[in-house]
C-alpha positions in Angstrom: -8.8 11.5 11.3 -6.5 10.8 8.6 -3.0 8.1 8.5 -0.3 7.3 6.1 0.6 4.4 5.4 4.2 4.2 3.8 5.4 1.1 1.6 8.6 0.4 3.3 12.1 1.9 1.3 10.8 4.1 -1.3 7.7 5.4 0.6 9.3 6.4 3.6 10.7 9.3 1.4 7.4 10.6 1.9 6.8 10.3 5.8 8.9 13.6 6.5 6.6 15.6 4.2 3.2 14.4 5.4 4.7 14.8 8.9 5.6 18.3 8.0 2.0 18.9 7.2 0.0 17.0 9.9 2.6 16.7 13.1 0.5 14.4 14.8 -0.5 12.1 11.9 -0.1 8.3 12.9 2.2 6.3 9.9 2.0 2.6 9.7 3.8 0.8 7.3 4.0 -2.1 4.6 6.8 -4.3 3.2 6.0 -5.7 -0.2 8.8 -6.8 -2.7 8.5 -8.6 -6.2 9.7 -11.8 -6.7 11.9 -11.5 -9.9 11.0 -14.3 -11.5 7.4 -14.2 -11.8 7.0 -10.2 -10.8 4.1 -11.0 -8.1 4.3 -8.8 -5.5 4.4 -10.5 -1.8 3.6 -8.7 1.7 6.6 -9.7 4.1 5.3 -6.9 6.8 2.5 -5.0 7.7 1.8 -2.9 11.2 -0.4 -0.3 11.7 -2.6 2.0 14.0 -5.2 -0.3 15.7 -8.3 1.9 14.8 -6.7 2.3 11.0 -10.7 0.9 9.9 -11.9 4.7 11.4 -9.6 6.2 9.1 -8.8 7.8 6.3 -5.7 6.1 5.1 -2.5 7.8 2.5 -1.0 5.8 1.2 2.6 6.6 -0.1 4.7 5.3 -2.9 6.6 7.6 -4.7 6.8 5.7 -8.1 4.9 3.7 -9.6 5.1 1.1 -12.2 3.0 -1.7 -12.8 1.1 -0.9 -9.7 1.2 -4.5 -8.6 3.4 -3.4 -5.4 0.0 -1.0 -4.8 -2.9 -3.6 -5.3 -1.2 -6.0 -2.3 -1.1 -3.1 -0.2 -4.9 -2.5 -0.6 -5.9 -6.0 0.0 -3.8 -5.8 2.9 -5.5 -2.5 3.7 -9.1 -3.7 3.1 -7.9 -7.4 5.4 -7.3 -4.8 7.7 -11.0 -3.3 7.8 -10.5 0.0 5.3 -13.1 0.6 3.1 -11.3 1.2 -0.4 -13.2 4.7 -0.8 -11.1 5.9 2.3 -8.0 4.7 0.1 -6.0 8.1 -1.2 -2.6 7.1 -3.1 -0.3 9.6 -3.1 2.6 9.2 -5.4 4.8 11.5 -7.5 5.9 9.3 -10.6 3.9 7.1 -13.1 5.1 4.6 -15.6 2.6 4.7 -18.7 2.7 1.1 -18.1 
């Protein structure tokens, strides 16, 4: 089976859509903000479905930038047991940065 995975504020745009597509889909979710100094991205908040390792994980965020918001939430995802290949990123906006 499939999950999202939203990276809280701007991905949780997203969660009504997939849900409109997959009702039963299970969402977990990710908190990572910059610091503004040195633009690292830091996790503050992570929960999702105990057998996310089984699945096939989307993971949502709307726009991205420098995708250093995006690499954290990988590691976090592969900490977590996910295989990166199982990894689908589904965003609407790209920076050419």
């Amino acid at each position: 089976g499939n999950c999202g995975v939203s990276i809280m504020r701007s991905g949780e745009a997203m969660e009504q859509g997939l849900r409109d597509c997959c009702r039963s889909i299970r969402i977990g979710k990710i908190l990572i903000q910059s610091d503004e100094e040195t633009q690292r991205a830091k996790v503050y908040y992570a929960k999702f479905p105990p057998d996310i390792y089984r699945r096939k994980v989307l993971l949502m965020y709307p726009i991205l930038s420098t995708g250093n918001t995006v690499i954290e939430a990988v590691k976090v995802l592969v900490e977590h047991g996910v295989q990166p290949s199982v990894i689908i990123l589904l965003s609407l906006f790209s920076t050419p940065h």
